[in-house]
C-alpha positions as a Markdown table, in Angstrom:
| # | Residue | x | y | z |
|---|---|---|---|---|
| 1 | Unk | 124.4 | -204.7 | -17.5 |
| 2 | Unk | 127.4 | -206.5 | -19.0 |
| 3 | Unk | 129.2 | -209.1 | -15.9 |
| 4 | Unk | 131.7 | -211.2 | -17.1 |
| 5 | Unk | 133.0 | -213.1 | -13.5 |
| 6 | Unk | 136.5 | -215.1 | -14.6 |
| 7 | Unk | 137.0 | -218.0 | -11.9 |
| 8 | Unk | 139.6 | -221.3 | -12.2 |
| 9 | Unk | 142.9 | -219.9 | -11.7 |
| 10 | Unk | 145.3 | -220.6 | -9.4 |
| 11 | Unk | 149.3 | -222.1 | -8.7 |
| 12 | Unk | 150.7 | -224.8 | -11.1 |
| 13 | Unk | 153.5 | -226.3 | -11.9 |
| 14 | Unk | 155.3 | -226.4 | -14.9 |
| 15 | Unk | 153.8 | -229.0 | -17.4 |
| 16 | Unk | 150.5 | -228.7 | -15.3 |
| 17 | Unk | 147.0 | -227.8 | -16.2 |
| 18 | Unk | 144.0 | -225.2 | -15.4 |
| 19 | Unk | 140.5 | -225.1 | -16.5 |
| 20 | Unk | 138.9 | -221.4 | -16.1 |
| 21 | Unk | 135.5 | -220.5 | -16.6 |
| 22 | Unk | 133.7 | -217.6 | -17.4 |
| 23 | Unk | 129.7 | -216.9 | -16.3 |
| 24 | Unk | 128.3 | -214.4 | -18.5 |
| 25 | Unk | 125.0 | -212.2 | -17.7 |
| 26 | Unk | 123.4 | -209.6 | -18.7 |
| 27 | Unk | 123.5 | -210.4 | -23.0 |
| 28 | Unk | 122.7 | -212.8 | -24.9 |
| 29 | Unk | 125.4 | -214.6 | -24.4 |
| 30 | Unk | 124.6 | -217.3 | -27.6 |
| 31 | Unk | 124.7 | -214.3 | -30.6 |
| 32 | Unk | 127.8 | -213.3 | -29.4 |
| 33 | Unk | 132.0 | -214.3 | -30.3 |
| 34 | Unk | 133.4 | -214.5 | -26.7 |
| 35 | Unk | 137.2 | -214.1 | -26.2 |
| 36 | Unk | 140.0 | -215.1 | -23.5 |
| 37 | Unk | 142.3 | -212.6 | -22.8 |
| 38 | Unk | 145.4 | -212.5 | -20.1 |
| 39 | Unk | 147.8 | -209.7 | -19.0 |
| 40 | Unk | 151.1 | -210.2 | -17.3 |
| 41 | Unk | 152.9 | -207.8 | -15.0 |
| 42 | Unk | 153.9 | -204.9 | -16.6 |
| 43 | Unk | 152.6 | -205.9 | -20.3 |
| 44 | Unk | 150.0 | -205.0 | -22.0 |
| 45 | Unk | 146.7 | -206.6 | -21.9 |
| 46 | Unk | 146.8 | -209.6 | -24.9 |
| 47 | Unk | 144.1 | -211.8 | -26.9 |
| 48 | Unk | 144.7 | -215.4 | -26.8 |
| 49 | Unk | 141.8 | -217.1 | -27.6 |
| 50 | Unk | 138.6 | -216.4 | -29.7 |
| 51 | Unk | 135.4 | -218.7 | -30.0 |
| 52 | Unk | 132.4 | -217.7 | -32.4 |
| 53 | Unk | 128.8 | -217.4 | -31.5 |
| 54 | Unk | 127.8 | -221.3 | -32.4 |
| 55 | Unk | 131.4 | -222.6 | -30.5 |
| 56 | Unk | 132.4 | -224.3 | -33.8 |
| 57 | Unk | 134.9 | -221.9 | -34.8 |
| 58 | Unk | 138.2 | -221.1 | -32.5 |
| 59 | Unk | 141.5 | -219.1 | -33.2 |
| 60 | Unk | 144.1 | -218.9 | -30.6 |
| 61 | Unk | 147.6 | -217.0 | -30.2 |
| 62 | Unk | 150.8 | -218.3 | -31.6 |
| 63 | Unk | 152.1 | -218.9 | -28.2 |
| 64 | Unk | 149.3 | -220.8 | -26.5 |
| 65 | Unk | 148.1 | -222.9 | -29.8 |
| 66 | Unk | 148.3 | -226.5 | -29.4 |
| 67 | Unk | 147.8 | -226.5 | -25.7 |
| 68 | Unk | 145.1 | -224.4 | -24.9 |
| 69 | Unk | 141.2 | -224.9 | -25.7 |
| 70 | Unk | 138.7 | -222.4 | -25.8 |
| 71 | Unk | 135.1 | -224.1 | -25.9 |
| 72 | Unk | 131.2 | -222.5 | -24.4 |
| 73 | Unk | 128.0 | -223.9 | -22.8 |
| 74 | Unk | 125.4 | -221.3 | -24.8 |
| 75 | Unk | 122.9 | -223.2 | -22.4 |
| 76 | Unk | 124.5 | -222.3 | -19.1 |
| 77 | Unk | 126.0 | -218.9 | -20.1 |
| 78 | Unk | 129.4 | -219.6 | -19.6 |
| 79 | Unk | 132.6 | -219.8 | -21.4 |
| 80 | Unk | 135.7 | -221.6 | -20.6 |
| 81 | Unk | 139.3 | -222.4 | -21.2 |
| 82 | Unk | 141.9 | -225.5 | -21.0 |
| 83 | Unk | 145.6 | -224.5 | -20.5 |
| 84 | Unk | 147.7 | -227.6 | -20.6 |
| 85 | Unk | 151.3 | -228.1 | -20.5 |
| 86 | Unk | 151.3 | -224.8 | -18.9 |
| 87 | Unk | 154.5 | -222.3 | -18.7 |
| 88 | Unk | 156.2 | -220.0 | -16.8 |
| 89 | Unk | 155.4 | -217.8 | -19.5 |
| 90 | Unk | 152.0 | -218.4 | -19.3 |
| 91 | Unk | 151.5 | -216.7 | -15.8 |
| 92 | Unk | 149.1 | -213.7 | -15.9 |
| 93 | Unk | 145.7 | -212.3 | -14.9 |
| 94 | Unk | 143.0 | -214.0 | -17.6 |
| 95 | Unk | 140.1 | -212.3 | -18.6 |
| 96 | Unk | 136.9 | -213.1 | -20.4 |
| 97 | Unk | 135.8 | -210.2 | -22.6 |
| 98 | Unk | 132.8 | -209.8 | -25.1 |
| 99 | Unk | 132.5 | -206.7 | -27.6 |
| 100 | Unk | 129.3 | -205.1 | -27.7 |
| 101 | Unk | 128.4 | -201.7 | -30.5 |
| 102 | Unk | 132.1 | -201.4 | -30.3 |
| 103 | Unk | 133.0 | -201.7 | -26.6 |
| 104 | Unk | 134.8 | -203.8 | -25.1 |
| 105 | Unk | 133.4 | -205.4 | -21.6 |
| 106 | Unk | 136.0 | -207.6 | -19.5 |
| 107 | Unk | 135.4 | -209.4 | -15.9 |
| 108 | Unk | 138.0 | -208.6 | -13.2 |
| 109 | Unk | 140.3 | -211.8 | -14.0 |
| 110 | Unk | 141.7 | -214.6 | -12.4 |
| 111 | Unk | 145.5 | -214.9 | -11.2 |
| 112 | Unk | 147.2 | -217.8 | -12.9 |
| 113 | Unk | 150.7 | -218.5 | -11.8 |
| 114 | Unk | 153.2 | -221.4 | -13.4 |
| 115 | Unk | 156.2 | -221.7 | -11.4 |
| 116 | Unk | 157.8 | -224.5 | -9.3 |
């Protein structure tokens, strides 16, 4: 089956940086757009970043363009994520998620927190 196990998180400061990965099993991870999404307390679970099947096509959120890179190792089965100049704002629970014949398959997150 579908595991999708998020690791990378952690505390930063303001103005700091995180690299999270993703390990993906259980699909073919390669024929398959792969997406980054995170959830803060009390909000509702939100899409940040998408990468395509071949990694050469990437769209990101508004709020985290510019500083964050989404990017995948199709060899190694694993997807990751670069959050620079990271915000307050930015702290939530990330999750790597992959929709397959219309459901949607997450991992169980990773806790980043930006604050002082």
């Amino acid at each position: 089956q579908v595991q999708l196990v998020e690791s990378g998180g952690g505390l930063v400061q303001p103005g700091g940086s995180l690299r999270l990965s993703c390990a993906a099993s259980g699909f073919t991870f390669a024929l398959y757009t792969m997406n980054w999404y995170r959830q803060a307390p009390g909000q509702e679970r939100l899409l940040v970043s998408t990468i395509n099947p071949a990694g050469d096509n990437t769209n990101y959120s508004g709020s985290v363009k510019g500083r964050f890179t989404i990017s995948r190792d199709n060899w190694n089965h694993t997807l990751h994520l670069q959050m620079n100049s990271l915000k307050t704002d930015d702290t939530a629970v990330y999750y790597c998620g992959v929709r397959r014949f219309g459901t949607d398959f997450w991992g169980q997150g990773t806790q980043v927190t930006v604050s002082l």
